[in-house]
C-alpha positions as a Markdown table, in Angstrom:
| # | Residue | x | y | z |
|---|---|---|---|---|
| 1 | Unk | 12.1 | -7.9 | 1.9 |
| 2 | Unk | 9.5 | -5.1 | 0.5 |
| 3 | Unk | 7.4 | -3.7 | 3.6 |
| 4 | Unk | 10.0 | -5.5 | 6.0 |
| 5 | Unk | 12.6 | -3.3 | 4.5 |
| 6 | Unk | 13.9 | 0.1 | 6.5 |
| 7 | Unk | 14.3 | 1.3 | 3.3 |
| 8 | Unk | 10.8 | 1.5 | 2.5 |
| 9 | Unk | 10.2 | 3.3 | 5.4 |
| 10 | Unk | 12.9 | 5.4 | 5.2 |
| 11 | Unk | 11.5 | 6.6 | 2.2 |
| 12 | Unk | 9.0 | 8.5 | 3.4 |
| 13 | Unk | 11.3 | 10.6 | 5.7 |
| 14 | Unk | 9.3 | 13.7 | 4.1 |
| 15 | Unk | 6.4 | 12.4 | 6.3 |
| 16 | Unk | 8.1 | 11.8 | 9.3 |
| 17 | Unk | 11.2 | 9.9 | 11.1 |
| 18 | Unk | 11.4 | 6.1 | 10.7 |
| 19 | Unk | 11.4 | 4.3 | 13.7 |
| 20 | Unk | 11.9 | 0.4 | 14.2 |
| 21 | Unk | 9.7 | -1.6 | 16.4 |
| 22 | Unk | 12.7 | -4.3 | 17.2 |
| 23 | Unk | 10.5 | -7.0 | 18.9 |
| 24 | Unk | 8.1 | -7.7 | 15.9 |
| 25 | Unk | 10.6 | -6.3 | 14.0 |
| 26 | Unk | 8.6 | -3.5 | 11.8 |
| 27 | Unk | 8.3 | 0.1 | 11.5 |
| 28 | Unk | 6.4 | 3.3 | 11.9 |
| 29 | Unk | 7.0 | 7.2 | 11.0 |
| 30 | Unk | 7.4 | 9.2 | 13.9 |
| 31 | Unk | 6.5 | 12.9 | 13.3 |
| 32 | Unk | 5.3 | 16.0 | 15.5 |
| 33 | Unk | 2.5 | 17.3 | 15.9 |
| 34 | Unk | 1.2 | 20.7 | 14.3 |
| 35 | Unk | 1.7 | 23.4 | 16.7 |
| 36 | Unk | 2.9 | 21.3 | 19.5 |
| 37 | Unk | 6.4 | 20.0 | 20.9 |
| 38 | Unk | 4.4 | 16.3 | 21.1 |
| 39 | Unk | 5.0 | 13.6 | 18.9 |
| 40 | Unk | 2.7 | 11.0 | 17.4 |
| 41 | Unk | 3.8 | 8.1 | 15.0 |
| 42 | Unk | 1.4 | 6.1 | 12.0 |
| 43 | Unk | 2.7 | 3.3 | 9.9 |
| 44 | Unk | 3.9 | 3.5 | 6.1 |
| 45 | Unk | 1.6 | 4.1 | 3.2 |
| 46 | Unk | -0.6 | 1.8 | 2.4 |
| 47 | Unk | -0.2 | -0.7 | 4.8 |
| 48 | Unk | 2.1 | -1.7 | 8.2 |
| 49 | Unk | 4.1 | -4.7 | 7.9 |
| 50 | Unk | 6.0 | -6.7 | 10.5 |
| 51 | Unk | 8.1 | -10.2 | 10.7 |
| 52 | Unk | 6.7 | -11.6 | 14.0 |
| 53 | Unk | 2.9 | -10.0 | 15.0 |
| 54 | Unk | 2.9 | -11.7 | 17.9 |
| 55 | Unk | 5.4 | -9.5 | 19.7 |
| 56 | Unk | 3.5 | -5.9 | 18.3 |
| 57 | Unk | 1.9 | -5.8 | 22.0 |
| 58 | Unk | 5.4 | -5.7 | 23.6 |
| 59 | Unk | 6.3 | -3.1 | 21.7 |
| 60 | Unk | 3.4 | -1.1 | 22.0 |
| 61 | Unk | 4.0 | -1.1 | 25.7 |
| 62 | Unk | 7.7 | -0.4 | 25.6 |
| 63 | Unk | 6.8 | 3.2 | 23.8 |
| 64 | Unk | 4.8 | 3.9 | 27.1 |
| 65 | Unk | 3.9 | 7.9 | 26.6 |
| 66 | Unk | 6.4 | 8.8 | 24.6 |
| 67 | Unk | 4.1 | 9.4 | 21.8 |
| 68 | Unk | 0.8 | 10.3 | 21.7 |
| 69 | Unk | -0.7 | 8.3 | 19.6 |
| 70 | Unk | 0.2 | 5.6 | 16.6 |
| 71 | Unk | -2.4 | 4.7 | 13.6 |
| 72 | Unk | -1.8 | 2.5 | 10.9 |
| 73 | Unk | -3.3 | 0.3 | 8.6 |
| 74 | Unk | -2.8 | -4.2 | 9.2 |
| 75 | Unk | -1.2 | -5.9 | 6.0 |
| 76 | Unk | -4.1 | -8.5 | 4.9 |
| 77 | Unk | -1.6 | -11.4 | 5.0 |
| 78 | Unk | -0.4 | -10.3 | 8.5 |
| 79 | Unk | -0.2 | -13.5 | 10.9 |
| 80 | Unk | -3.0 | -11.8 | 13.7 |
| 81 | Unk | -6.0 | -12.7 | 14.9 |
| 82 | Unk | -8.9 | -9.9 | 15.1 |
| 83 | Unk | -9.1 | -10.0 | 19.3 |
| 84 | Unk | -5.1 | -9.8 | 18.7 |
| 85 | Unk | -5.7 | -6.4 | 17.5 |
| 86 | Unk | -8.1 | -5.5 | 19.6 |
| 87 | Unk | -6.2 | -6.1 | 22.3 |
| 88 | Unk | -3.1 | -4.2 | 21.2 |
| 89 | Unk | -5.2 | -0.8 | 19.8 |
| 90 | Unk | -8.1 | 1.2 | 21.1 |
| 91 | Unk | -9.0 | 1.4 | 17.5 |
| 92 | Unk | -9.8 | -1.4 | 15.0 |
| 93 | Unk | -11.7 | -0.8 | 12.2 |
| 94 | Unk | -12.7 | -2.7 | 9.5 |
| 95 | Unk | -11.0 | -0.6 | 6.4 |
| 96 | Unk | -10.1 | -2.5 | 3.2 |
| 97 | Unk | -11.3 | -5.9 | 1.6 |
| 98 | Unk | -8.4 | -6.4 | -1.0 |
| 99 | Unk | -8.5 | -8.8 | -4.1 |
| 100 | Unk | -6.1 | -11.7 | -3.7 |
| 101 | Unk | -5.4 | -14.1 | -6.2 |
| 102 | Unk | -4.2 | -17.5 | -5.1 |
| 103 | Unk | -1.0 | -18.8 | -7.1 |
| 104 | Unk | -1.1 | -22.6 | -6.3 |
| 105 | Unk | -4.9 | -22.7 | -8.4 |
| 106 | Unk | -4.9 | -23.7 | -12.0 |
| 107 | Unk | -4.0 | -20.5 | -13.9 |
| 108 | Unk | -6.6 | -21.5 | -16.5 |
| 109 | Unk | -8.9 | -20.8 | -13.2 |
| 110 | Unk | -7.6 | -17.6 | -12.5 |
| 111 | Unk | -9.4 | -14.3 | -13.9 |
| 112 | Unk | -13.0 | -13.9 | -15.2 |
| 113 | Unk | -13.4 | -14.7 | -18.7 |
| 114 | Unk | -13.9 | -11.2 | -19.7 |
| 115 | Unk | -10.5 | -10.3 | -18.2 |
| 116 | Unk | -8.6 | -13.0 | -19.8 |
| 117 | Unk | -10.5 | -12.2 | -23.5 |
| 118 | Unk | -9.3 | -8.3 | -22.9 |
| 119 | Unk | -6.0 | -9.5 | -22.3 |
| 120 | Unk | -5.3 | -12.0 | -24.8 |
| 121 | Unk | -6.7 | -8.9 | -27.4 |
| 122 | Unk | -4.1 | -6.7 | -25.8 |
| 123 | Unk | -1.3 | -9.1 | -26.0 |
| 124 | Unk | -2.0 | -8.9 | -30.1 |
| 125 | Unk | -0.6 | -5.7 | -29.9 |
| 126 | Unk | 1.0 | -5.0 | -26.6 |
| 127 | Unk | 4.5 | -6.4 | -25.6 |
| 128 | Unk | 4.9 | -7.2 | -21.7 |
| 129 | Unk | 8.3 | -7.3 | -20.2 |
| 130 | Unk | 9.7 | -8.2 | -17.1 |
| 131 | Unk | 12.9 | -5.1 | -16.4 |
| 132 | Unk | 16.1 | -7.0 | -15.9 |
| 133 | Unk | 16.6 | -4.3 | -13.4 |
| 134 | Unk | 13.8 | -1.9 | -12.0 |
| 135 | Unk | 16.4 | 1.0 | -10.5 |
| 136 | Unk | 17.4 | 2.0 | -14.0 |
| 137 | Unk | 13.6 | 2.7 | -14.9 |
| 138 | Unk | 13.4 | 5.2 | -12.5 |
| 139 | Unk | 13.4 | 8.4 | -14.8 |
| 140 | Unk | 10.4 | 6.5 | -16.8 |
| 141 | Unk | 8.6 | 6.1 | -13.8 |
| 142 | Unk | 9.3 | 9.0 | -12.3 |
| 143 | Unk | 7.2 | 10.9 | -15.7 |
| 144 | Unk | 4.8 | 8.5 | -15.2 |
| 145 | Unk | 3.9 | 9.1 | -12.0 |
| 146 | Unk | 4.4 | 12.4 | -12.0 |
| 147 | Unk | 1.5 | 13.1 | -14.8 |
| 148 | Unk | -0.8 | 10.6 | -12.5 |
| 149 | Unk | -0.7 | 12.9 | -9.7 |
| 150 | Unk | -1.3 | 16.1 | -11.9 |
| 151 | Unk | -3.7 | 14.3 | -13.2 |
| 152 | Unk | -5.9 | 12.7 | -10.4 |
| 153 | Unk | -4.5 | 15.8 | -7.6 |
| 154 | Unk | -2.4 | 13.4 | -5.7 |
| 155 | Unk | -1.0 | 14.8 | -2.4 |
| 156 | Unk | 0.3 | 13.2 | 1.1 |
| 157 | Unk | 2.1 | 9.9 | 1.0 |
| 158 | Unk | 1.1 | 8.9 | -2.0 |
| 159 | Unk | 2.8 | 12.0 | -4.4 |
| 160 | Unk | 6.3 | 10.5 | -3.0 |
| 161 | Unk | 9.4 | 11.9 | -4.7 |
| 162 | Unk | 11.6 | 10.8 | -7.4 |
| 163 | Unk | 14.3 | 10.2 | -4.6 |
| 164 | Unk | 11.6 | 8.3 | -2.0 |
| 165 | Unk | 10.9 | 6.1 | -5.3 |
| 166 | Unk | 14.5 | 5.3 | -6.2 |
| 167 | Unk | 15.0 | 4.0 | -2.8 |
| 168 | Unk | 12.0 | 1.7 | -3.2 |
| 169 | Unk | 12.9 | 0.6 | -6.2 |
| 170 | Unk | 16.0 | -0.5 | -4.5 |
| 171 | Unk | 14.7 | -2.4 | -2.2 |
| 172 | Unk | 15.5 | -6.3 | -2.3 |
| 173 | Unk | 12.2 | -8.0 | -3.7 |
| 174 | Unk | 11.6 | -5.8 | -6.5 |
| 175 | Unk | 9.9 | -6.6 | -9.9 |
| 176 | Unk | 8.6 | -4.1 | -12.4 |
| 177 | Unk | 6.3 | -4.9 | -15.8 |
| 178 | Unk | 6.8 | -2.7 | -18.7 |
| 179 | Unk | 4.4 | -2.5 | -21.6 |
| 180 | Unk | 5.2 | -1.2 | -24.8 |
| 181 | Unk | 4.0 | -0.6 | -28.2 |
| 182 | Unk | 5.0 | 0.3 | -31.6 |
| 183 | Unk | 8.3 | 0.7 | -29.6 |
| 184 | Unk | 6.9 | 3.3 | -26.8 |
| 185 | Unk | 6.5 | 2.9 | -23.0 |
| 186 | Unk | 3.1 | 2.6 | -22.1 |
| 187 | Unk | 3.2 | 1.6 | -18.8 |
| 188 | Unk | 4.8 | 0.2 | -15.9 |
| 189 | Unk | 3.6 | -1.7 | -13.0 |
| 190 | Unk | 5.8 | -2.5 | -9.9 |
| 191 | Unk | 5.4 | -5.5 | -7.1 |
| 192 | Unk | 7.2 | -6.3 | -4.1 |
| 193 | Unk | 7.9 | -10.3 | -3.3 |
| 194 | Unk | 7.8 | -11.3 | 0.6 |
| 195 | Unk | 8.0 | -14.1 | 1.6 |
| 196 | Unk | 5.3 | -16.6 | -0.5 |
| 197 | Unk | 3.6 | -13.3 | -1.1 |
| 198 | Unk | 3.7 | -10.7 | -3.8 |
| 199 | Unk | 2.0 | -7.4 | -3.3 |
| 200 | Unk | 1.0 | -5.1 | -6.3 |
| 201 | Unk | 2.6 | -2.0 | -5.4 |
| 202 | Unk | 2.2 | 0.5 | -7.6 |
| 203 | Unk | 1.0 | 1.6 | -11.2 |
| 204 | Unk | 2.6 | 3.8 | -13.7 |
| 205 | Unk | -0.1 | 4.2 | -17.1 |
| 206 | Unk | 0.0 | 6.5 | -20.0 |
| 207 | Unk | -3.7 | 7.1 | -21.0 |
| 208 | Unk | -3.2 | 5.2 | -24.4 |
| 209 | Unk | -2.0 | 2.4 | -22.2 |
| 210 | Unk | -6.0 | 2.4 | -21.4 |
| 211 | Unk | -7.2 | 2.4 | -24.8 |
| 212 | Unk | -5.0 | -0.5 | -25.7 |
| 213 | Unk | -6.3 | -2.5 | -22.6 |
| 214 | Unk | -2.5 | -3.0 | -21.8 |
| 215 | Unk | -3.5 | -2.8 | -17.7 |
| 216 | Unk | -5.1 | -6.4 | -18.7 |
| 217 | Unk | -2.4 | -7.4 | -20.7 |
| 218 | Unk | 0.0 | -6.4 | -17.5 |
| 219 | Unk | -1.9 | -8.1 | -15.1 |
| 220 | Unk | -2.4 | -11.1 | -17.1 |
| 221 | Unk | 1.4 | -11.3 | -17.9 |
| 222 | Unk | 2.4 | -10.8 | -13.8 |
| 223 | Unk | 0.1 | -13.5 | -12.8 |
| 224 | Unk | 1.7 | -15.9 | -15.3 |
| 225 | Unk | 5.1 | -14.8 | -14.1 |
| 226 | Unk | 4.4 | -15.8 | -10.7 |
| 227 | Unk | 2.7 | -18.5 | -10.5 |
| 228 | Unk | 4.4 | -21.7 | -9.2 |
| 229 | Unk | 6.8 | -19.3 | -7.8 |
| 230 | Unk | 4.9 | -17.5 | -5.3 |
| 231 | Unk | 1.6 | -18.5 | -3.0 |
| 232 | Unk | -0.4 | -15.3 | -3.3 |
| 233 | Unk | -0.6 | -12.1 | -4.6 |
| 234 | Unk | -2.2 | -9.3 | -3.6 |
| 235 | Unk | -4.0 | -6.9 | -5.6 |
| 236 | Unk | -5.0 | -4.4 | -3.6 |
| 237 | Unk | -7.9 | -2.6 | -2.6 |
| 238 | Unk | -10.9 | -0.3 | -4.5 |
| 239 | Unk | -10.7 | 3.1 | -4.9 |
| 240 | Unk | -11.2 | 5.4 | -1.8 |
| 241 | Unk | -11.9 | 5.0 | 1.6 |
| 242 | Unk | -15.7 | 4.8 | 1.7 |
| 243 | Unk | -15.8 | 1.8 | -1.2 |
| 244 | Unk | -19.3 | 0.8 | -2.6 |
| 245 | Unk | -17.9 | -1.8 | -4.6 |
| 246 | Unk | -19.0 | -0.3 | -7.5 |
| 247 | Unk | -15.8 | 2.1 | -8.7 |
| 248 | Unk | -14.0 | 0.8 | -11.8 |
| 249 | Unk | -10.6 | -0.2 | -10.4 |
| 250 | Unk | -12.6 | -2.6 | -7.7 |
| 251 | Unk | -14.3 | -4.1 | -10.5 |
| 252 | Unk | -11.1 | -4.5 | -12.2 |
| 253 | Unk | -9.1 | -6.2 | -9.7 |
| 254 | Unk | -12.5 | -8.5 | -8.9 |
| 255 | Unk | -11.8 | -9.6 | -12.2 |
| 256 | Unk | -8.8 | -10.9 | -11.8 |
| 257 | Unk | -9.2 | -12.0 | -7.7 |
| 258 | Unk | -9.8 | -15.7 | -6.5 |
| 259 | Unk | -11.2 | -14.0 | -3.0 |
| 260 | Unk | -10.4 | -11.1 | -0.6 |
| 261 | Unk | -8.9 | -10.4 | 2.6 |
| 262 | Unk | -9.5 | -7.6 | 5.2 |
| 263 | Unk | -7.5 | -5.0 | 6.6 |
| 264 | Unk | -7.7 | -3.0 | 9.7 |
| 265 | Unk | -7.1 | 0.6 | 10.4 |
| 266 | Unk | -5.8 | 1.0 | 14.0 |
| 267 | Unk | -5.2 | 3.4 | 16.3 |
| 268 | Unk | -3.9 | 3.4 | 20.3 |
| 269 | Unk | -3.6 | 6.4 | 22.5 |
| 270 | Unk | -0.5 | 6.2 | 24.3 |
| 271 | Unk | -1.3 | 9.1 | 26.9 |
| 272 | Unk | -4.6 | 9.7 | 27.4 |
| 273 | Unk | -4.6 | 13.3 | 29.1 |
| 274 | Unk | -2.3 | 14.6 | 26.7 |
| 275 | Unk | -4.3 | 13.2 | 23.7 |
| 276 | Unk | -7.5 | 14.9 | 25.2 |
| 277 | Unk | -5.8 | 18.0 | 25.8 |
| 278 | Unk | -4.8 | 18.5 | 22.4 |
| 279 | Unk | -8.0 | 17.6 | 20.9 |
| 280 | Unk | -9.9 | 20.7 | 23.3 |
| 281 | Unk | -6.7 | 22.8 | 22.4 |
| 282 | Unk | -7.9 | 22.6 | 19.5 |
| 283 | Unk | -11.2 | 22.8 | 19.6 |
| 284 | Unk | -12.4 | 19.7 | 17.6 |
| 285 | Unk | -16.2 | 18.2 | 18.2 |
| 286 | Unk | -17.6 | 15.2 | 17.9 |
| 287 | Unk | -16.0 | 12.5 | 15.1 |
| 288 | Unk | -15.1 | 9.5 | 13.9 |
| 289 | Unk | -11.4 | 10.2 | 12.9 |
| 290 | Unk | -8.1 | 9.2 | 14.4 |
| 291 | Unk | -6.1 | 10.4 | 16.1 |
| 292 | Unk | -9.0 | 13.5 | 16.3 |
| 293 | Unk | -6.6 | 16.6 | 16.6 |
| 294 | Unk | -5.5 | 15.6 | 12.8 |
| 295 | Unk | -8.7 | 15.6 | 11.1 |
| 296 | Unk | -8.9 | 19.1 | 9.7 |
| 297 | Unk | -5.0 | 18.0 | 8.4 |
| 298 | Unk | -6.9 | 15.4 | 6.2 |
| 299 | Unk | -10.0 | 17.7 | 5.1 |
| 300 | Unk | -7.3 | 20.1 | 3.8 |
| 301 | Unk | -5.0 | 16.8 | 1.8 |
């Protein structure tokens, strides 16, 4: 199940309440507003996911005003078409190319040859296994994780919880890569299956996991692992939200991609005169970011 699962989105109940839509059958966080008895409502981190798209509009019109407001950001395999989403937000902004690698091509075909050459290296020394059973890994990557967002100043949805990520990693569809070497963890990565798609999830490194160019040696492995099984997997995205292209992790995962696919950040305003009134209440100008009254939430993430 991954995204589909209320489980995922249950685990972000730090963030706000879950809340199903039940026509295309996916969910969004409900939460309040700062300072305010209004609610608003955005999708899970890092991406919204639903079983049938072509019923989101009915369900946007069923919330009526109850909320303010709803953002979120399209999966890149989502079954929509672009004027779909315009239709259904006031919002729709290009946001995310993410690196896809297509699992029915000849692996021989798939990754650059400077990926594959890093990887085979790695493999020398590196041992890649598949965990017969991600939920009793969670300690492991619970440390991991943990010295990643000390480390890079992680904060908002993505510096869940060791409780948030034990129900994840109980969610049906999951599969988690461990490296090792000399008998030491050295990394973990984690991927959700949906469907004929897989979607790389998360990453757990040690910094010696770097020097050892395991990360290629874990990609390399995964790809192997599902191809013939799967019809696509899904990367991710660059670093940031203003990509150049340029940042090491896009060129990374470039390396490894047969193409990309977009995503969309959307947004709707569900009642207008309250949405405005909100934004003068609290006195924001001019900008760009949705829904407005939120912005200086972000600035301060």
């Amino acid at each position: 199940m991954g995204y589909l699962d209320k489980r995922y989105a249950e685990s972000f109940s730090e963030f706000g309440t879950s809340r199903e839509l039940p026509r295309c059958r996916g969910w969004i966080l409900e939460r309040q507003i700062p300072d305010r008895d209004d609610h608003d409502a955005m999708g899970c981190y890092p991406r919204f996911a639903c079983q049938d798209w072509s019923q989101l509009h009915l369900d946007l019109q069923h919330i009526g005003n109850e909320l303010v407001s709803l953002s979120l950001v399209t999966d890149p395999f989502g079954e929509y078409e672009l004027s779909y989403l315009r239709d259904c937000f006031n919002v729709v902004i290009p946001y995310k190319e993410h690196f896809v690698v297509d699992l029915q091509q000849s692996i021989d075909g798939i990754g650059s040859q400077h990926h594959r050459k890093l990887a085979r290296k790695s493999l020398k020394k590196v041992q890649i296994e598949l965990c017969p059973d991600p939920t009793q890994w969670i300690d492991e990557w619970d440390n991991l994780y943990a010295n990643i967002i000390k480390r890079h100043n992680i904060k908002g949805m993505q510096a869940l919880s060791k409780p948030a990520f034990a129900k994840q990693l109980s969610i049906p569809g999951t599969v988690m890569f461990r490296a090792n070497y000399e008998g030491h963890l050295m990394g973990l990565h984690w991927y959700y299956e949906q469907a004929e798609i897989v979607y790389a999830h998360l990453a757990a490194l040690t910094p010696g996991c770097y020097l050892l160019g395991a990360s290629y040696a874990l990609h390399w492995s995964a790809i192997e692992y599902f191809a013939g099984k799967k019809r696509w997997l899904d990367l991710g995205s660059g670093a940031g939200v203003h990509n150049e292209g340029t940042d090491g992790l896009t060129l990374f995962k470039r390396g490894w991609s047969t193409g990309t696919l977009p995503s969309y950040f959307c947004g709707r305003v569900f009642d207008q005169a309250r949405y405005y009134e909100i934004v003068k209440s609290k006195n924001i100008g001019i900008t760009n970011f949705f829904p407005a009254y939120r912005e200086s939430e972000f600035a301060s993430a």
